[in-house]
C-alpha positions in Angstrom: 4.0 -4.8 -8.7 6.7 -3.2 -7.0 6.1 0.2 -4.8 8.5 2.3 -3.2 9.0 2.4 0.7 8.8 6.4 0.2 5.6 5.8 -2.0 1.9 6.1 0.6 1.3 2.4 -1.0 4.8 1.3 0.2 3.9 3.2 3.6 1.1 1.4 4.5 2.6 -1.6 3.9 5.4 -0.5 6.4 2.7 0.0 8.7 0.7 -3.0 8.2 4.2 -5.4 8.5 4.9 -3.4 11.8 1.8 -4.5 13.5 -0.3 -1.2 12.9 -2.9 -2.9 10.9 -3.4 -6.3 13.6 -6.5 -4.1 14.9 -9.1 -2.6 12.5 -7.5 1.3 11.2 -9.9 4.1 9.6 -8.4 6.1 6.9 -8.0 8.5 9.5 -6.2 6.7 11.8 -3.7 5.8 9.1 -3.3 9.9 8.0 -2.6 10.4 11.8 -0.3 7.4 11.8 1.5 8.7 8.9 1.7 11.9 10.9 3.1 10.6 13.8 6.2 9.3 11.8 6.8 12.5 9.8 5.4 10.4 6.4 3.7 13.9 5.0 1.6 13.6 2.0 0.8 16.9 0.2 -2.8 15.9 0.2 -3.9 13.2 2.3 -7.2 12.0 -0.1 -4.8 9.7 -1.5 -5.4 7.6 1.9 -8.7 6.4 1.6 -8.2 5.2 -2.4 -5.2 3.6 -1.6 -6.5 1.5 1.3 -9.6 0.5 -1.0 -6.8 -0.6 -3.5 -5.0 -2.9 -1.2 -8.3 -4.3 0.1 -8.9 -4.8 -4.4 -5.5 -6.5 -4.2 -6.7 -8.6 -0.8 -3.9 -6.9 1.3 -6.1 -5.5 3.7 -9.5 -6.7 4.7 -12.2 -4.2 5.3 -15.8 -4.0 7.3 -18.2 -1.3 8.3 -18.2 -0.2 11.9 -21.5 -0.6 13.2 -22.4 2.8 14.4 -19.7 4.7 12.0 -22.1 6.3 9.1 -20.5 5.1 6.0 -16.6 4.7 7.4 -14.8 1.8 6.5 -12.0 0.0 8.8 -9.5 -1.9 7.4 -6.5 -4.9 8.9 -4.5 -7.1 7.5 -5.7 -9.8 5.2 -5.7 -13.2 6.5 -3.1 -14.0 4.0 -0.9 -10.4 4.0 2.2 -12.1 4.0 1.8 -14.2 1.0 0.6 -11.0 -1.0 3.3 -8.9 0.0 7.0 -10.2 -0.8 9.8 -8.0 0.1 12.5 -7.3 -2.3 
């Protein structure tokens, strides 16, 4: 599957091979994230879906915060690197 660096799936990706994703991330702290480096979306419930995809694809790994009604946290997948390959 290839996905654009200027597409939210590529953006996360950005993020995660930059480090952001070496600590558990909410969905939230991945809109703010995208925020913070002028990546606007037009509608930011995109976010969420697209972070359960990438856990689908066993990008990201994801657990429930003890304490955090219903919010998932996602990082990177033990084996990120071998799912992702640049072009």
């Amino acid at each position: 599957m290839k996905i654009s660096k200027d597409e939210l799936y590529g953006r996360i990706i950005r993020l995660a091979l930059k480090g952001f994703f070496d600590e558990w991330r909410s969905a939230s702290d991945v809109e703010k994230e995208l925020l913070r480096r002028d990546w606007t979306l037009k509608d930011f419930k995109h976010v969420s879906p697209a972070l359960e995809h990438l856990f689908a694809l066993e990008v990201l790994e994801r657990e429930r915060k003890p304490g955090r009604k219903a919010k998932w946290l996602f990082r990177k997948a033990k084996n990120f690197r071998e799912r992702i390959v640049m072009a």
